[in-house]
N, C-alpha and C positions, 0 to 999 in steps of 0.2 A: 259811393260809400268809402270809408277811410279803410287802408289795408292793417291786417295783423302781420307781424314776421312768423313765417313759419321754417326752424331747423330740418334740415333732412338729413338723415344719415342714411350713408351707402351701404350695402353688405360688405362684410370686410373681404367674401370671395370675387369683388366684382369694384370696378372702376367707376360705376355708375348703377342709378337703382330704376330696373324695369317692368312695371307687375299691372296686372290685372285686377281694377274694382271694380266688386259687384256689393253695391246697397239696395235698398228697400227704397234712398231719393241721394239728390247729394246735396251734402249740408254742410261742407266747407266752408267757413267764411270766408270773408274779401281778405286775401293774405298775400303775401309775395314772398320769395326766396331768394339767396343768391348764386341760384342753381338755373340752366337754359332746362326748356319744360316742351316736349313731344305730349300732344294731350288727343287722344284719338278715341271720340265717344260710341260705341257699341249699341246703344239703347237707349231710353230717355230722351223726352225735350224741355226745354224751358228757354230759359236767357242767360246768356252767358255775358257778364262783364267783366272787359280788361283797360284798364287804365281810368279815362273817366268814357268811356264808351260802350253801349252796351245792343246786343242782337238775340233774337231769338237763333237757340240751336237745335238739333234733332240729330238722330245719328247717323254715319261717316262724315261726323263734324270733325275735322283735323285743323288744330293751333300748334304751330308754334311760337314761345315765349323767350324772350331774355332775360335777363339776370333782374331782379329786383321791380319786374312787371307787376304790377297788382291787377289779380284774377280771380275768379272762381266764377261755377257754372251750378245754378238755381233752377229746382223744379218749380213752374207754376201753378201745378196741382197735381192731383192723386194721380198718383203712375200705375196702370195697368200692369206695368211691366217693370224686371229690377232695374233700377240707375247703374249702365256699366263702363268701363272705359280703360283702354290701356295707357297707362301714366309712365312716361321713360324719362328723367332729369339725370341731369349731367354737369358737372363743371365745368371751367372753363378750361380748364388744364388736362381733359379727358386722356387723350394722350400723349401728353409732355407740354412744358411752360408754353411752347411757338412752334406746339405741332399747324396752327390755322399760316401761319407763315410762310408753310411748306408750299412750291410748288403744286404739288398734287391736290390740295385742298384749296386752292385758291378760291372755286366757285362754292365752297361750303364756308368759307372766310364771309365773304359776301351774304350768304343767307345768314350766317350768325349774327351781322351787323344789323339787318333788316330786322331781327328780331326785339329788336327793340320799342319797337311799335305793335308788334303781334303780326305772326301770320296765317293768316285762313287760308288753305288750299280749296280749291273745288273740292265735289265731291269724286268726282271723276279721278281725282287722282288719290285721294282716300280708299276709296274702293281698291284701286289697282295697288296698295301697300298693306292692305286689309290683314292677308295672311302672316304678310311677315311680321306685321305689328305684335300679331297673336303668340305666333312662335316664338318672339324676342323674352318673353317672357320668363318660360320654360327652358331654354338655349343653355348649352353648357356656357361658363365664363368666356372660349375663346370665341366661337360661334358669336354667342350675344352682341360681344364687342365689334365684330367682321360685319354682323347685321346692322347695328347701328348705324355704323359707318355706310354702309351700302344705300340704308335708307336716307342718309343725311345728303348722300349724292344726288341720289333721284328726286330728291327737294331738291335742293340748289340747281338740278339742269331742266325745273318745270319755270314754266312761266304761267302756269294757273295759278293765280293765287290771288288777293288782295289785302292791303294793309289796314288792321284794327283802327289803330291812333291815328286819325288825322291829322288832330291838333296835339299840340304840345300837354306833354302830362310830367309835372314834376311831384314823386313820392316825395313826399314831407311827410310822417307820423307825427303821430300825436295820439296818447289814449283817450283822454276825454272827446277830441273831435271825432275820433273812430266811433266811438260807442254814439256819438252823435248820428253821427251820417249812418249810422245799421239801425239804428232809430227811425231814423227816417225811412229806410228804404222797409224795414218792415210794415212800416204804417203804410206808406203807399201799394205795397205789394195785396194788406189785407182789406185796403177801403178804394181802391180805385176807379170802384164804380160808384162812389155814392161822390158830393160834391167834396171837394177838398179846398178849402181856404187858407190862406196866408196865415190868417190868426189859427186856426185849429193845426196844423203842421208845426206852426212855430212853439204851440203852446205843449207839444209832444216832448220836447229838447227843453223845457222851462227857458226862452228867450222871448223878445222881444221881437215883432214883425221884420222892424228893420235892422235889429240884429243879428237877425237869423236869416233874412235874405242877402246881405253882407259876408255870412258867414259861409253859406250854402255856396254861393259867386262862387268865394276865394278857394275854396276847395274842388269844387266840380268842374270848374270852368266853363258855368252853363249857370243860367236863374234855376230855379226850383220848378218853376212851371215849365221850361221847356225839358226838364227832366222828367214830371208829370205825362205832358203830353208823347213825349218819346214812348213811354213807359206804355201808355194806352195805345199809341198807332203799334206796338212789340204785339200785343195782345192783339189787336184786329186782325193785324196779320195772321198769326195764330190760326184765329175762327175763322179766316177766310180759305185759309188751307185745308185744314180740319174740320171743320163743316160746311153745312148748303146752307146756311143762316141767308135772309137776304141783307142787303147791305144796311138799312134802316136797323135791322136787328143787332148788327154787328155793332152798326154806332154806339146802340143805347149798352150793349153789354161786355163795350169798353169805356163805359165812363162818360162817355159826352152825352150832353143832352140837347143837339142840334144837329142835324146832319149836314146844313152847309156848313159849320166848323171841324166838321166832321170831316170834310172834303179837305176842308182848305189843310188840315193839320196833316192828312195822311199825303198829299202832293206836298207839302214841305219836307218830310220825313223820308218822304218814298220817291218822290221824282216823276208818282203816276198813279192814276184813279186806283181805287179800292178793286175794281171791275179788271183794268187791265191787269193788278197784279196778282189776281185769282186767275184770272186765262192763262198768262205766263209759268205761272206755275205749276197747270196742270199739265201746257206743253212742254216746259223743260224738266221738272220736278226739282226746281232748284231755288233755293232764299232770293239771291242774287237778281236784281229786275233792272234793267239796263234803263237808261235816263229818259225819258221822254221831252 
């Protein structure tokens, strides 16, 4: 989907702005800022998209973002429970024009850089910043800032982690293709399981088949259908976590109506049967499934 710009403004008592949301879901649009973004989710799962890439998340999901990333994180259905998350942004100048310059931050220079692709930590290391995440919150001014700082260390000296963007994503805005592409992704989020055609998708955007597969390319930097299918093997996953469905079941109640396509799309996606990556996950409890 195409990003909105979103302003933030800081507290005027504070260098940067650190707080706790609690919703009912989270309904942010696809937006980006020119703020670096700490995003540490508390509760809630769904799919969180940064760039043109996108994964299911659940909580001690911890991102960090750069400047001008196009993000946000989507409930897939009714939440039991509230949408919460500590959200810390910052500029680039947090403490002076070429404080990342300095000696002493050399290795938080380097994690700032990497964020430009997005970075996922395990959860293992989310857990172990859990508390401070919370406190940062609440923190006097001097505190707050000494915490940030401390957590921005403890990232820069992990090497759990993996990169969002694989591939090259360049933010071009545009209103009309915005509202295009969240057109889109709402249609696919509310009909996924029934068939989806070229001509019914394209005719959502009032285009032309091969207008709008031209269109969708240039923006996503993926077809439509391989965003479709991404989209459904996000959801199998899902069910195969969260539920004892058998795999037959899980096929048809993401969308596909075959299960050897069924097979073939979740090993292109996932790197491994549907079967191994419900046993991996029950022995690690972790998204993460190592390549097969």
């Amino acid at each position: 989907m195409y990003p909105q710009f979103e302003s933030i403004l800081h507290p005027e008592t504070n260098s940067f702005k650190a707080e706790v949301q609690r919703k009912k879901e989270f309904d942010f649009p696809y937006h980006y800022h020119p703020n670096y973004e700490l995003t540490y989710i508390l509760s809630s799962d769904g799919v969180r998209y940064v760039g043109n890439e996108f994964e299911n998340f659940r909580a001690n999901d911890l991102i960090f973002l750069g400047p001008n990333l196009p993000h946000c994180w989507k409930n897939t259905n009714c939440q039991n429970t509230e949408a919460s998350a500590v959200v810390i942004q910052w500029k680039e100048d947090l403490v002076g024009k070429e404080w990342l310059d300095t000696k002493e931050f050399a290795a938080v220079k380097k994690l700032h850089a990497l964020s430009s692709k997005g970075i996922h930590f395990s959860p293992k290391v989310a857990i172990s910043l859990k508390d401070h995440l919370l406190e940062i919150a609440d923190a006097d001014p001097f505190r707050k800032l000494m915490m940030l700082l401390e957590i921005l260390n403890t990232l820069a000296l992990s090497n759990d982690y993996d990169l969002l963007c694989k591939r090259d994503y360049t933010n071009n805005t545009n209103l009309i293709d915005s509202e295009r592409i969240n057109t889109v992704y709402q249609y696919v989020k509310n009909n996924y399981m029934q068939k989806i055609t070229l001509q019914s998708i394209a005719s959502t955007v009032f285009m032309s088949e091969e207008s709008f597969s031209r269109f969708f390319s240039k923006v996503m930097k993926k077809t439509f259908f391989s965003f479709l299918n991404e989209y459904r093997i996000n959801v199998a996953c899902k069910l195969l976590i969260e539920t004892e469905q058998q795999i037959a079941q899980v096929c048809y109640c993401s969308g596909y109506e075959t299960i050897p396509f069924f097979y073939r799309q979740f090993k292109k996606f996932k790197n491994c049967s549907p079967q191994f990556y419900r046993s991996q996950f029950k022995f690690t409890g972790n998204f993460s499934i190592p390549t097969v």
